[in-house]
C-alpha positions in Angstrom: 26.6 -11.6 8.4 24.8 -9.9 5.4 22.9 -12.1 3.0 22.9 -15.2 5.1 20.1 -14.9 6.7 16.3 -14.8 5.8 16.0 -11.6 4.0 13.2 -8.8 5.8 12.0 -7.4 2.5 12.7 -9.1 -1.0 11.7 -8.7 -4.5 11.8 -10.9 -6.8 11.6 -10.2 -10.7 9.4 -7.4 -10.0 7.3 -5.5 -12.7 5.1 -2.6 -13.2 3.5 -1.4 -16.6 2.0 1.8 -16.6 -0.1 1.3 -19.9 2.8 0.6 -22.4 5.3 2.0 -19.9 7.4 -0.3 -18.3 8.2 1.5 -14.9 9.5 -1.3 -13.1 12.0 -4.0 -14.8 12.6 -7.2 -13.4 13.8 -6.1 -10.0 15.4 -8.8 -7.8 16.1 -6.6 -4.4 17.0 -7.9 -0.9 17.3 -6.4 2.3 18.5 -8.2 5.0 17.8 -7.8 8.8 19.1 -4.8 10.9 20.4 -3.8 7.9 20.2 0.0 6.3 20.0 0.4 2.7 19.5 3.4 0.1 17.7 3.3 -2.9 19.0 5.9 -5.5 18.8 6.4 -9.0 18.7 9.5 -11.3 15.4 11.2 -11.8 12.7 8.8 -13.4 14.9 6.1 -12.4 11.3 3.9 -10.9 12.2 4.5 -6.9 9.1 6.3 -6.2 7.0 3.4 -7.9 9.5 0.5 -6.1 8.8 2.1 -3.1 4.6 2.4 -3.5 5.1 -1.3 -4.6 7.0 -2.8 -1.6 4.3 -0.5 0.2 1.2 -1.9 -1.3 -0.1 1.6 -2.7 0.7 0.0 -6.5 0.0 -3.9 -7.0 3.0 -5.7 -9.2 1.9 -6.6 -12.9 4.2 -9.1 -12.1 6.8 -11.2 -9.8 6.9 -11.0 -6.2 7.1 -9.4 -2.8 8.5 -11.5 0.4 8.6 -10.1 4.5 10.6 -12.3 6.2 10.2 -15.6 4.0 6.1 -14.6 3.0 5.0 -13.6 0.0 2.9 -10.1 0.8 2.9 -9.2 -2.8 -1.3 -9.3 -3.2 -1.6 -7.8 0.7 -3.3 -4.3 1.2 -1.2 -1.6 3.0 -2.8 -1.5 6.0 -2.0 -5.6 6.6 1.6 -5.0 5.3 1.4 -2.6 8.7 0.6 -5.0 10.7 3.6 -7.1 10.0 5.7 -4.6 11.0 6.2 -2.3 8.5 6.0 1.5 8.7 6.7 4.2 6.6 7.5 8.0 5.9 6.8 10.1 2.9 8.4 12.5 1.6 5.4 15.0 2.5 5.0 15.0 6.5 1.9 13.5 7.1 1.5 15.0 10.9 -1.4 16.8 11.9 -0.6 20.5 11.9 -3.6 22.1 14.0 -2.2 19.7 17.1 0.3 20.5 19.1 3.2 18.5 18.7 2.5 16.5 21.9 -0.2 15.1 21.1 0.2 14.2 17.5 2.8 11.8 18.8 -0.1 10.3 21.4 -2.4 9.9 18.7 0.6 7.3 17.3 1.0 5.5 20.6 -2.5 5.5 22.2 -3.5 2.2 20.4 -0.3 0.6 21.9 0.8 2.7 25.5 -2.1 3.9 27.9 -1.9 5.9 31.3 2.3 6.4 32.8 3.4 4.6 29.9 2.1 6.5 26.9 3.9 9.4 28.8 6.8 8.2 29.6 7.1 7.1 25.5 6.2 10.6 24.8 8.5 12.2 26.7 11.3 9.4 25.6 10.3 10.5 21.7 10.2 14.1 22.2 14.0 13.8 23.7 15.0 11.2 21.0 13.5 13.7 17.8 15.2 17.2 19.5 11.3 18.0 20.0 10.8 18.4 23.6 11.3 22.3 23.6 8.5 22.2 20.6 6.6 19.9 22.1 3.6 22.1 23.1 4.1 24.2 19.8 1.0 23.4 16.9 2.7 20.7 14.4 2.2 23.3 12.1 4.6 26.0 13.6 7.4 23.5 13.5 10.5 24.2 10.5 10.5 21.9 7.8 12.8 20.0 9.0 11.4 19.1 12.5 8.0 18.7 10.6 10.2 15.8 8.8 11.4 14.2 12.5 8.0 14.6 13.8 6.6 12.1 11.5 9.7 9.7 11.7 8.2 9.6 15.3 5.0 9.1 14.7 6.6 6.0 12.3 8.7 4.3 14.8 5.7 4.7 17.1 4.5 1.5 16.1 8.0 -0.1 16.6 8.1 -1.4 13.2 10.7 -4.5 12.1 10.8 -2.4 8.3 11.0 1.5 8.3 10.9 2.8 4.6 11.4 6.2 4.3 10.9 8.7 1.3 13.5 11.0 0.9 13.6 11.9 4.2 15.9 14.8 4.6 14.3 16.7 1.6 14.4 20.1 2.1 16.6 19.8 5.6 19.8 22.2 6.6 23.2 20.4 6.1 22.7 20.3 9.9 19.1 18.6 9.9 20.3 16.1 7.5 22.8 15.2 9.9 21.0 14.7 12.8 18.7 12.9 10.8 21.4 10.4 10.1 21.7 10.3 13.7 18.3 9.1 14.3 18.7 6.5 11.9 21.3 4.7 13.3 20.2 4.7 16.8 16.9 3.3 15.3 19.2 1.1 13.2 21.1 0.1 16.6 18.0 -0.8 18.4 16.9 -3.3 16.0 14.6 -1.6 13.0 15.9 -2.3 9.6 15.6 0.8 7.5 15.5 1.3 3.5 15.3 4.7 2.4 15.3 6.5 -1.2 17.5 9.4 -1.0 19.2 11.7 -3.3 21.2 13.7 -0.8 25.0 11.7 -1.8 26.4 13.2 2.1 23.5 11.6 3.9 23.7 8.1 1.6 27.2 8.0 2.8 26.3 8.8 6.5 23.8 5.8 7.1 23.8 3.4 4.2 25.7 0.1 4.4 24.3 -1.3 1.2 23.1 0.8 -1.9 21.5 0.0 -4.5 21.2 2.0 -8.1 18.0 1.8 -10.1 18.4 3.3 -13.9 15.3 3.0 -16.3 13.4 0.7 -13.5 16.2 -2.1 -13.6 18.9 -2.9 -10.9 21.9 -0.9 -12.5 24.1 -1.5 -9.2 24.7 -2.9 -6.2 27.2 -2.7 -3.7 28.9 -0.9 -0.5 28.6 3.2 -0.4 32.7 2.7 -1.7 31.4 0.5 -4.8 28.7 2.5 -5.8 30.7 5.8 -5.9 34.3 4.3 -7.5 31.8 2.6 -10.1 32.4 5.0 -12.9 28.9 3.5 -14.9 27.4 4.7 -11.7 28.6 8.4 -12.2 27.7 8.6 -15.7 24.4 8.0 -15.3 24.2 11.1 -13.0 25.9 13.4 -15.2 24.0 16.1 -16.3 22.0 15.5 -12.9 24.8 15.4 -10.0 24.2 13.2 -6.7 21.1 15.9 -5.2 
């Protein structure tokens, strides 16, 4: 059940000061394992700077950071990686002069070699809608599979924590779907997944716990139900509407 067990990721009175901004206030946040959760928040709400903290890209000016009961909250990036945490932005990150093939070896080669990096290849091209693309350059590829591409080359490390930044920006009603998709199978197969989103259809496809940020504070929490009945909820969106 929920909140019983050792949480994966947890924050705990968590601040950022940007000069005499205060960016992120006090934020207590837990996600627990196999869990999928959405961050949202109006614009300026502190996601983006949550996010980069639970990342590693921006230290805390204060509280703390825990992976599955450690504190990580002074680790670089790269070690928070190694732990089992991965991450897509919001910008693919995929190299575009590649074909789409091999940017996806690139991602496995430090952990698959020989019949087993292609067989993983193959299994990922099939799993992202890819494998008619998959000898196309990256950079041919819509928007959208540009977007799946580099949730491959995520889960290519078989991370425990996938965060992921706005993920269906930019994608077809369609896209965002299948999207979805993807992130319950990964969801099914063990990865926990938080992911800041604005698109409302999508939030209500894959999340089973949300969370509201509003002027870098915890505003809500609850089930996808909660957080849309909660009428404080919509008016801090008015004006704005659920992206």
């Amino acid at each position: 059940m929920l909140g019983l067990e050792t949480p994966i990721l947890e924050t705990q009175g968590l601040d950022k000061w940007f000069g005499g901004l205060h960016v992120t206030n006090q934020v207590n946040f837990r996600l627990d394992p196999g869990e999928i959760h959405c961050l949202i928040g109006p614009n300026g709400a502190g996601k983006s700077t949550l996010f980069k903290l639970m990342l590693g890209e921006h230290m805390p000016s204060a509280g703390r950071i825990m992976f599955e009961g450690e504190e990580i909250t002074a680790e670089p990036s790269f070690a928070r990686i190694r732990r089992g945490i991965s991450v897509k932005f919001q910008v693919p990150g995929i190299f575009k002069e590649l074909r789409v093939r091999h940017n996806l070896e690139i991602a496995l080669q430090k952990r698959l070699k020989g019949d087993e990096l292609d067989a993983e290849i193959e299994r990922l091209l099939e799993f992202l809608n890819l494998y008619e693309q998959a000898d196309k350059l990256a950079g041919a590829l819509s928007h959208g599979q540009k977007q799946w591409l580099e949730i491959g080359m995520a889960v290519s490390l078989r991370p425990k924590l996938l965060l992921l930044d706005e993920p269906t920006a930019g994608m077809t009603p369609d896209e965002t779907h299948a999207t979805g998709e993807m992130i319950q199978a990964l969801n099914a197969e063990g990865v926990s997944v938080l992911a800041v989103e604005h698109d409302m259809a999508f939030v209500r496809q894959i999340a089973q716990r949300v969370t509201v940020l509003h002027f870098g504070a915890v505003f809500a929490q609850g089930t996808i139900e909660e957080i849309v009945a909660d009428d404080r909820v919509a008016a801090i969106y008015l004006g704005q509407g659920y992206d």
